[in-house]
C-alpha positions in Angstrom: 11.5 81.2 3.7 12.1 82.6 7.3 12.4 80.3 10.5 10.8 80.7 13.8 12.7 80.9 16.8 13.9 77.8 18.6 13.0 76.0 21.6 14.2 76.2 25.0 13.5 73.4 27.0 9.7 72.5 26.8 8.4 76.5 25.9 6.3 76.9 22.7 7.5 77.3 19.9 8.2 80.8 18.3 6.7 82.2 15.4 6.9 80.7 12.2 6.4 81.1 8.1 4.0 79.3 6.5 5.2 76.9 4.0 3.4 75.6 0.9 4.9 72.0 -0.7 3.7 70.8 -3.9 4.0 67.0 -4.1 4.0 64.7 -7.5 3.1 61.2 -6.1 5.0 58.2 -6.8 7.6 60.5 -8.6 10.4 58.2 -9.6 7.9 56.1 -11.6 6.2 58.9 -13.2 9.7 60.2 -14.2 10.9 56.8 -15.6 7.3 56.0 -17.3 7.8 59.2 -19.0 11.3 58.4 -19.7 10.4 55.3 -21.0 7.8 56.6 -23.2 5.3 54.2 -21.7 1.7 55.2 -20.8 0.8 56.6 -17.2 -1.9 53.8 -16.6 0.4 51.1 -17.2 1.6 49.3 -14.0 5.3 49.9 -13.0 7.9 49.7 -9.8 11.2 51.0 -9.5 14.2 49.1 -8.5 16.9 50.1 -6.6 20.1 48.8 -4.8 18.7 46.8 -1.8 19.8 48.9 1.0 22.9 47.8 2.6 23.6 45.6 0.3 26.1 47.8 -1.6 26.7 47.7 -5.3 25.2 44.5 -7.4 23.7 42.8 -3.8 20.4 43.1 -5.4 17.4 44.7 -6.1 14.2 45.7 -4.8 11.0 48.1 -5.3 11.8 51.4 -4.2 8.6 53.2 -5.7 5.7 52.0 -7.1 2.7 53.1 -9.6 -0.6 53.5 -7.7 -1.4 51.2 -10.9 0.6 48.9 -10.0 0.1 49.0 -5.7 -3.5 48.0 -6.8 -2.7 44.9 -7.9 -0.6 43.7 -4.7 3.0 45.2 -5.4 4.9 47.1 -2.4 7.6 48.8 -1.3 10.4 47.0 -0.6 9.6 43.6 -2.3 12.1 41.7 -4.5 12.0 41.7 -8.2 10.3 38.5 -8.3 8.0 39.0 -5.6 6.6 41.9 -7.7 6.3 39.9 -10.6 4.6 37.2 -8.7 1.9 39.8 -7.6 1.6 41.5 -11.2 3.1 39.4 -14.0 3.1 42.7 -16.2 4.3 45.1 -14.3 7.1 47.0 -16.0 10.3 47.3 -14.0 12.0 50.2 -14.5 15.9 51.3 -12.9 16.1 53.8 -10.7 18.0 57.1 -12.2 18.3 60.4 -9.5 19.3 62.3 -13.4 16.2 61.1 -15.2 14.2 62.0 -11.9 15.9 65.9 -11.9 15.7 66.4 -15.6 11.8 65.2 -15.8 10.8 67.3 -13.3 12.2 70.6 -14.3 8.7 71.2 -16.3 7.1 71.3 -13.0 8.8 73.5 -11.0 8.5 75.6 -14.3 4.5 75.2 -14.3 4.8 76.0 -10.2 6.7 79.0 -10.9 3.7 80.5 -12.8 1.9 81.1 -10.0 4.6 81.3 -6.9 8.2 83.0 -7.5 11.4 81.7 -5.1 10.3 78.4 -5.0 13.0 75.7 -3.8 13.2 71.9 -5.2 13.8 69.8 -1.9 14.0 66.5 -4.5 12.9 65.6 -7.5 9.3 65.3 -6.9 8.6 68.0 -4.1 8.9 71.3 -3.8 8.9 74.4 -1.5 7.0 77.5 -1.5 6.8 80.6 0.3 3.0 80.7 1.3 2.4 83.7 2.9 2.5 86.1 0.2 1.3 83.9 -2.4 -2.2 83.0 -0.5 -3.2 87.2 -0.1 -2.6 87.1 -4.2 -4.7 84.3 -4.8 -7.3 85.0 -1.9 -6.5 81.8 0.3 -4.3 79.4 1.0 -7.0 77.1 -0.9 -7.0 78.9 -3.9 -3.1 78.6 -3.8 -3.2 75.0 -3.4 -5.6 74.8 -6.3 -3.5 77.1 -8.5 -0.4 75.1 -8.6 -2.8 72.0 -9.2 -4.1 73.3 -11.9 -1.0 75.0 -13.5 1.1 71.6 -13.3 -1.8 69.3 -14.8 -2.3 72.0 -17.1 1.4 72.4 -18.4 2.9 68.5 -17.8 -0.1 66.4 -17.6 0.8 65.0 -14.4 -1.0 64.7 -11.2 0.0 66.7 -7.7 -1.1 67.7 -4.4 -0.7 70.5 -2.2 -0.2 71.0 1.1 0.2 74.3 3.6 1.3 74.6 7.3 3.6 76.0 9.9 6.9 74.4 9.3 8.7 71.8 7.1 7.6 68.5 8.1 3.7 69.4 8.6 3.9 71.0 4.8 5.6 68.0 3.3 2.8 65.4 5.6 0.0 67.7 4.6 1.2 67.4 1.1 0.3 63.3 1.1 -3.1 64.2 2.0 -3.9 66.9 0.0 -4.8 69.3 3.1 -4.1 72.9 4.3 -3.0 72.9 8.4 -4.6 75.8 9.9 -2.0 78.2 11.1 -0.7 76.9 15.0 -2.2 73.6 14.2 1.1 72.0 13.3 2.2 70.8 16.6 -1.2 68.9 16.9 -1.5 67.9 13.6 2.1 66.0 13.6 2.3 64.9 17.2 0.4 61.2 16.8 2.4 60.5 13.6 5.0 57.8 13.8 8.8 59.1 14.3 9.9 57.6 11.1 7.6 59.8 9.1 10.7 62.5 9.1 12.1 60.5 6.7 9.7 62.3 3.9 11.9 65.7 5.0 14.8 64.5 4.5 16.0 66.4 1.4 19.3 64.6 0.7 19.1 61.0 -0.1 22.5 60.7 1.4 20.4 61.2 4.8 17.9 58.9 4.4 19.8 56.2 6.1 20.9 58.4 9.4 17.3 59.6 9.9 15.9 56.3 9.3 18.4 55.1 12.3 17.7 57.1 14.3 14.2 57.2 14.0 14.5 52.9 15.0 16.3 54.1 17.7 14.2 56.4 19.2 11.1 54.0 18.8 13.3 51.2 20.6 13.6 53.9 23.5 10.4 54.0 23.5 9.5 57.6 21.9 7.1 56.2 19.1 5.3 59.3 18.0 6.4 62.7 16.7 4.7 64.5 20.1 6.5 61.6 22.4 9.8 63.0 20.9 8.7 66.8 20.7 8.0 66.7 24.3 11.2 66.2 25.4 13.4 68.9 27.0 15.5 70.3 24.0 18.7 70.6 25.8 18.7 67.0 26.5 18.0 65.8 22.8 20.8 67.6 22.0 23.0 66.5 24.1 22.1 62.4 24.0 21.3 62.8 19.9 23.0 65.8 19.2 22.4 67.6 16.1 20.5 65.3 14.0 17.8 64.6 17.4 18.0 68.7 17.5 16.6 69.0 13.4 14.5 66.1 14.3 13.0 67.6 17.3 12.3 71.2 15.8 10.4 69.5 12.8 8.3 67.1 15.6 7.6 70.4 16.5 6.1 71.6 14.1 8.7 74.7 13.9 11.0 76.0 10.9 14.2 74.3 9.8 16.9 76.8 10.5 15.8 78.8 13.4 17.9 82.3 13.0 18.3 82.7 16.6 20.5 79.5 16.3 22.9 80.7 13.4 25.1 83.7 12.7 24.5 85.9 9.5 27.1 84.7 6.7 27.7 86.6 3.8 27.0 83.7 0.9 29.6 82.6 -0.6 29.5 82.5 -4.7 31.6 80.9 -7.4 31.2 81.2 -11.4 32.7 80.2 -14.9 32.4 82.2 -18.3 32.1 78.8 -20.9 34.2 79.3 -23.9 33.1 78.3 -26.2 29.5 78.0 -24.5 28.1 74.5 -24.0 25.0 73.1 -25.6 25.8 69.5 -24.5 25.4 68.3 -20.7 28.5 66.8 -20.7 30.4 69.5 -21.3 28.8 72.0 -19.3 29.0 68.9 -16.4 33.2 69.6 -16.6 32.6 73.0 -15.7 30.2 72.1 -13.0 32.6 69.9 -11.2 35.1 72.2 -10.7 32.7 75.2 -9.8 31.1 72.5 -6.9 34.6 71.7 -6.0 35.9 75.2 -5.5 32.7 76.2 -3.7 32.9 73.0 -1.4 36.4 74.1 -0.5 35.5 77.8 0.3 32.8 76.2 2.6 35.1 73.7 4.4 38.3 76.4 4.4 35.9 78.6 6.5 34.1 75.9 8.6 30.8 76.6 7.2 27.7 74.7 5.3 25.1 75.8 3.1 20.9 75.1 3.4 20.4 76.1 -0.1 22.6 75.4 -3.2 21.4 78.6 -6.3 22.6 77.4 -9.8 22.5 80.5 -12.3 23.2 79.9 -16.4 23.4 82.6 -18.5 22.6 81.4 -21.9 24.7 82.7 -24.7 24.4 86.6 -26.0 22.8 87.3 -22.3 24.0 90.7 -21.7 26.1 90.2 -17.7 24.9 93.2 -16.3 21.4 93.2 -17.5 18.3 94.1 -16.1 17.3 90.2 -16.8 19.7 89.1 -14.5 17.7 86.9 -11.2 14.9 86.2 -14.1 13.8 82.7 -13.2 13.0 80.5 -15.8 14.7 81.6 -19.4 13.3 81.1 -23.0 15.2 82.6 -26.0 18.6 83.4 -26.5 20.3 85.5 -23.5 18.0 84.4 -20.9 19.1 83.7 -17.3 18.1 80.5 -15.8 18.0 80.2 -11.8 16.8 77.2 -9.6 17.2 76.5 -5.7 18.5 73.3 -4.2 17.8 72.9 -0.5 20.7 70.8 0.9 19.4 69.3 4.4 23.0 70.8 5.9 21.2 70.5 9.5 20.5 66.9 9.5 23.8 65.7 7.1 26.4 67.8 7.9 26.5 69.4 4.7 26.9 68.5 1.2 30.5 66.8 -0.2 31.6 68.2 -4.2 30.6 65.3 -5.8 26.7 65.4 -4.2 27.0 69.8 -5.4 28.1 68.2 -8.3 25.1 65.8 -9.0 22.6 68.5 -8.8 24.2 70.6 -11.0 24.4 68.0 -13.5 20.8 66.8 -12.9 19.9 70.8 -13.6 21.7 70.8 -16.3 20.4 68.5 -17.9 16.7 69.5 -17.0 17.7 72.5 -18.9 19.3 71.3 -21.9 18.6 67.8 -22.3 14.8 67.8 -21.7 14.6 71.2 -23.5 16.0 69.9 -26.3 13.4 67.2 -26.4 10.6 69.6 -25.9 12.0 71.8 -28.7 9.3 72.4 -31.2 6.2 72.7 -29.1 4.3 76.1 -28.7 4.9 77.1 -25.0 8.3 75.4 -24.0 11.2 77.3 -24.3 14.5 76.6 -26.5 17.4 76.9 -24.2 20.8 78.8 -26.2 24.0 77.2 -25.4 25.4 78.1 -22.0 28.0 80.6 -21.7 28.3 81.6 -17.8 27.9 79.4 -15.1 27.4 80.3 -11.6 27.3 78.3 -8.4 25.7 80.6 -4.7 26.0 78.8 -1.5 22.6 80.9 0.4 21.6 80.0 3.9 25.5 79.9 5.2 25.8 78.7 8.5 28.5 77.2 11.1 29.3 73.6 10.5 29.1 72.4 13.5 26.5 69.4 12.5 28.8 66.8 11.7 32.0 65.1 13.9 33.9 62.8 12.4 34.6 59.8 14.2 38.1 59.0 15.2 38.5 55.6 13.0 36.1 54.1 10.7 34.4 55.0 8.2 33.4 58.1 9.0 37.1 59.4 10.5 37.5 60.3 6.5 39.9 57.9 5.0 37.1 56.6 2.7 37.0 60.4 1.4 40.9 61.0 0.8 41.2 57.2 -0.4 38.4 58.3 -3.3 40.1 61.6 -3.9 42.9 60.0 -4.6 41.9 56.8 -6.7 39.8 59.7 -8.5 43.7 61.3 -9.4 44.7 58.0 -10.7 42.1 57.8 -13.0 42.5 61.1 -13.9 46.2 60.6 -15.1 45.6 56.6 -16.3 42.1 56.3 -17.3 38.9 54.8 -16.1 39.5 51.7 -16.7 43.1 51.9 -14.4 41.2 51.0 -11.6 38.9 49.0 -10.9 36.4 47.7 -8.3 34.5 44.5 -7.6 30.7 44.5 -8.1 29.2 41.3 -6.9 26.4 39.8 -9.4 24.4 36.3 -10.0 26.6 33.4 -10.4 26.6 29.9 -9.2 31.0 29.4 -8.7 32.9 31.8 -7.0 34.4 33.4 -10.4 30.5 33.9 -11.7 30.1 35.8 -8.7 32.1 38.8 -9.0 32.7 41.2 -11.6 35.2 44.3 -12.1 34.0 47.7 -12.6 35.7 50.6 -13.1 36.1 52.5 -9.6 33.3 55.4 -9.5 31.0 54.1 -11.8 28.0 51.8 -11.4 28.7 48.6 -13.6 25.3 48.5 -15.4 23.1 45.8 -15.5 24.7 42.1 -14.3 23.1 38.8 -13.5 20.9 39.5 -10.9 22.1 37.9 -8.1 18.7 37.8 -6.4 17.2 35.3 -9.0 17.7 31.4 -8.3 21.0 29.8 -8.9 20.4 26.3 -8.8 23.8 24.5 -7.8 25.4 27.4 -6.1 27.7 27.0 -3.5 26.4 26.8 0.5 26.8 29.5 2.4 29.5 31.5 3.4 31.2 32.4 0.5 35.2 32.0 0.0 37.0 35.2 1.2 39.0 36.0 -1.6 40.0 34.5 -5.1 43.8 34.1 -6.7 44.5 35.3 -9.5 44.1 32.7 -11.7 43.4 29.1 -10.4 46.4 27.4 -9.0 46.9 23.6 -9.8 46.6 21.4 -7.0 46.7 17.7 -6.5 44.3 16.3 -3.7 46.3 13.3 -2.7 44.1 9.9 -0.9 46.4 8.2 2.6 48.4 6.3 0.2 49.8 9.0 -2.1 47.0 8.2 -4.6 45.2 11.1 -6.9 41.6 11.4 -5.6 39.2 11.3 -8.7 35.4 12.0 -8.3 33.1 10.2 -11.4 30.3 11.2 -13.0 28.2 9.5 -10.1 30.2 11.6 -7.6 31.6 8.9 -6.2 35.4 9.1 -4.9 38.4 7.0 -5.4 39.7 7.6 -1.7 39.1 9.9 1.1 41.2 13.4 0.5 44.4 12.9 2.9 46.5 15.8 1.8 46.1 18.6 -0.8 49.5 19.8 -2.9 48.9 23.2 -4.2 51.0 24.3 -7.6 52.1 28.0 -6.2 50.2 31.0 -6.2 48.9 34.0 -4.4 46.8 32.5 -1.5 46.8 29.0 -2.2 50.7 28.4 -0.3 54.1 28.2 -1.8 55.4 25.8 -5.4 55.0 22.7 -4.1 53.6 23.0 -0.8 51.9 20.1 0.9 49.5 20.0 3.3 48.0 17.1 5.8 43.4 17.4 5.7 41.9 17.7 8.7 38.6 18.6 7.1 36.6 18.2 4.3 33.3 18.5 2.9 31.6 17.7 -0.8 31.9 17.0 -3.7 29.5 19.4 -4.8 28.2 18.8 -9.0 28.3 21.6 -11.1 26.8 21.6 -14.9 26.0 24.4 -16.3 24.7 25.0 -20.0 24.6 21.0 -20.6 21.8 21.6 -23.5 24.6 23.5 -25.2 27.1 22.0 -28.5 30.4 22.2 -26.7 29.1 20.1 -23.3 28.7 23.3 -21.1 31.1 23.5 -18.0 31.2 20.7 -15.7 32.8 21.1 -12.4 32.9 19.7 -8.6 33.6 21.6 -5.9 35.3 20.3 -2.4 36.2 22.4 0.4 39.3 21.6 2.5 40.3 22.6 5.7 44.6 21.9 6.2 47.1 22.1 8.8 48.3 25.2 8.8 45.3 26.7 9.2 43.7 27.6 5.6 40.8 26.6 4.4 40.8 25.7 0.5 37.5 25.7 -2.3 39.2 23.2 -4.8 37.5 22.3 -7.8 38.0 19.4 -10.9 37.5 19.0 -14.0 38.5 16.8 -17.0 40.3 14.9 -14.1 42.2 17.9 -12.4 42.5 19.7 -9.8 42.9 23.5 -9.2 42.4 26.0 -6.5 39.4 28.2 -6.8 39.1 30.2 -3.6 40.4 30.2 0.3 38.5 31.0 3.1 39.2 33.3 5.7 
């Protein structure tokens, strides 16, 4: 697709290309129902990692069946909230592979009827509509033809929607409407800023749009025509280059305005696979270092790409064929060819490892879910993959993203990865290792180690009640092992708690046993604080008595603050306390 010309300051927008987006509602839990094998018409949610809350903080519904949003479920809501509101809703993980690999059928159905289509995510798409529309008659009868070629060829559900511009497409998508052309402007400006959030292409950019979009609504610009109106000069300068993308789409104009950019030659890297690859795995090695050595020709010539082309040449394909830019591929020797967009405007470009993922989601939207289709009448077998190509298209300056000067984004988190990732690469996975917090009622039950790049897989859910767990705030770190420790009454006495909690003296002075974090051997230290005993019994209903255990916390002289915990009579050191 071509852009329109940008702003200056408040003068109308320039010409731009009509855009066509076909929309599968509700796509993660259509994906995962298929994946799942379970019927459409039963209720479902998707759970993801809250946000912010990092790895194992919990979960929540990130996207739910219409089935299920019927019966009360919501966005948003904890896992037992949703089961409170629909007792047999099905609760399915969320999976950005499963998501890719299910909807490769339906850009294949799309393509059918429009050629040089782009997936934006799993779920949505981008088409060229201009051309496409004088085929079919109208912009209406292009909207119904890719209806009726994806319910036709997958079964599932869409909607289409056509207008000037990214944003107004993707809006006029969810309601299943066609913009007339200039009508963009008008059609988005009452719409709430944080509806950008459905262009964002990347879900690495979710989070800095949303942001920004609270920002802007704290300032007081609360619709899409509050923020189109202002000057463009000084969104650009107060929100730089994120308010610029933000700004052109409130506008209702094209993403990548060519008066903005410089033409760059694309830049291109491939792999012949020897012997070829039928498995996704073993394609996936090849992809990671095709996405690396494409991300470093972008970042060794200060550049990003909008759109990521991933080309396979299946076995026996003859290089220099005529079939070569066929989209789609069936028998042996085909070429297949799909379009990422990569949202390099609003998140400075894509890292290796996010190239990476969509290769491997393709990949496996190729292979894997052909695989499973293999049999039927119209689905094509896809040969082992013996070339493998990787086309950064839409090359422009990157001059979208600054890293700060300290933080996280001044890029130690990057190198510090890159290098662990080494480490692993010479010792093994499991040579280093991460903590993943989880459900758990002691500070050991708590955390978990995973190893470092990998999600840990399914824990106690630390969002369910845990009757007995320790008040709030949490100890700051955790020896090694427990340290043996003596909490010591005014008289030199061993402090004992009984079964009724009750304590033989008031804790005077704790004497810690050595180890990391808990003092030197023998060190003794004066109470100037304490609180407890907390009771602890878990699994008392089982043969061996369960674990029985109470918990005192202990602030001492020198300043450290101490979770001590007995049982059978003695004392150890659990945790410290910043």
């Amino acid at each position: 697709m071509t852009g329109g010309k940008a702003p200056s300051g408040a003068a109308s927008a320039g010409a731009t290309s009509r855009t066509a987006v076909l929309w599968v509602p509700d796509w993660p839990v259509v994906a995962a129902l298929a994946g799942a094998g379970l019927d459409a018409h039963v209720p479902a949610a998707v759970l993801g990692a809250r946000s912010g809350g990092g790895a194992g903080a919990g979960h929540t519904v990130v996207a739910v069946s219409a089935v299920a949003r019927a019966q009360g479920v919501r966005r948003g809501m904890r896992r037992r909230q949703a089961q409170e509101r629909c007792p047999e809703v099905a609760l399915l993980a969320a999976d950005d592979a499963r998501d890719a690999r299910e909807f490769e059928p339906v850009a294949l159905a799309a393509e059918t009827v429009v050629a040089g289509l782009e997936v934006a995510r799993p779920g949505l798409l981008l088409l060229p509509a201009g051309g496409a529309a004088r085929y079919h008659g109208s912009e209406l009868a292009l909207a119904q033809a890719l209806v009726g070629a994806v319910a036709a060829r997958t079964g599932h559900e869409s909607q289409v929607g056509v207008a000037d511009g990214l944003l107004a497409a993707v809006l006029a998508a969810r309601e299943d409407a066609v913009v007339p052309p200039g009508g963009s402007a008008a059609f988005l400006a009452d719409r709430p800023v944080g509806e950008l959030v459905h262009a964002v292409c990347d879900p690495a950019g979710v989070a800095a749009v949303r942001e920004s979009a609270g920002l802007w609504w704290r300032l007081g610009l609360r619709t899409l025509g509050d923020l189109a109106a202002l000057p463009a000069a000084s969104v650009q300068a107060r929100f730089g280059d994120l308010g610029a993308w933000a700004q052109r789409l409130a506008r209702g104009e094209d993403l990548r305005p060519p008066a903005r950019r410089r033409i760059e030659e694309d830049l291109a890297v491939a792999e012949e696979l020897d012997p070829p690859a039928l498995r996704v795995d073993v394609a996936t090695f090849a992809a990671r270092r095709l996405a690396t050595a494409l991300h470093d020709l972008l970042a060794s010539r200060g550049l990003a790409c909008g759109r990521l082309r991933i080309t396979a040449r299946t076995a026996g394909a003859d290089l220099g064929g005529d079939d070569v830019g066929d989209v789609g591929g069936g028998s042996e020797g085909a070429v297949l060819e799909r379009v990422w967009r990569t949202d390099d405007a609003a998140a400075g470009g894509m890292s290796a490892a996010r190239i990476t993922d969509r290769v491997r989601w393709q990949l496996e939207g190729w292979l894997t879910a052909a695989s499973a289709r293999r049999g039927g009448e119209s689905d094509p077998v896809v040969a082992p993959i013996a070339h493998l190509a990787l086309a950064a298209e839409d090359v422009v300056p990157a001059t979208t993203h600054q890293p700060g000067l300290w933080g996280a984004d001044a890029g130690e988190g990057e190198r510090a990865r890159r290098a662990l990732g080494r480490v692993q690469g010479l010792l093994g996975g499991h040579a280093v290792l991460t903590v993943e917090l989880q459900g758990g009622r002691g500070p050991r039950d708590r955390v978990r180690l995973v190893p470092f790049g990998t999600e840990g897989g399914a824990g106690r859910d630390p969002g369910l009640p845990w009757p007995g767990a320790l008040p709030s705030p949490p100890p700051a770190g955790l020896p090694d092992e427990p340290v043996p420790a003596r909490v010591l009454d005014a008289a030199g006495r061993d402090v004992v708690v009984d079964a009724r909690l009750a304590m033989s003296g008031e804790p005077a002075a704790v004497a810690c046993g050595g180890g990391r974090g808990a003092g030197g051997a023998q060190d003794v230290a004066t109470v100037t604080g304490w609180a407890g005993p907390w009771p602890l019994a878990e699994r008392w209903w089982s043969a061996d008595g369960g674990a029985r255990r109470v918990y005192l916390q202990a602030v001492l002289d020198d300043g450290r603050a101490l979770l001590l915990a007995q049982s059978g009579g003695v004392w150890q050191v659990e945790a410290f306390y910043d």
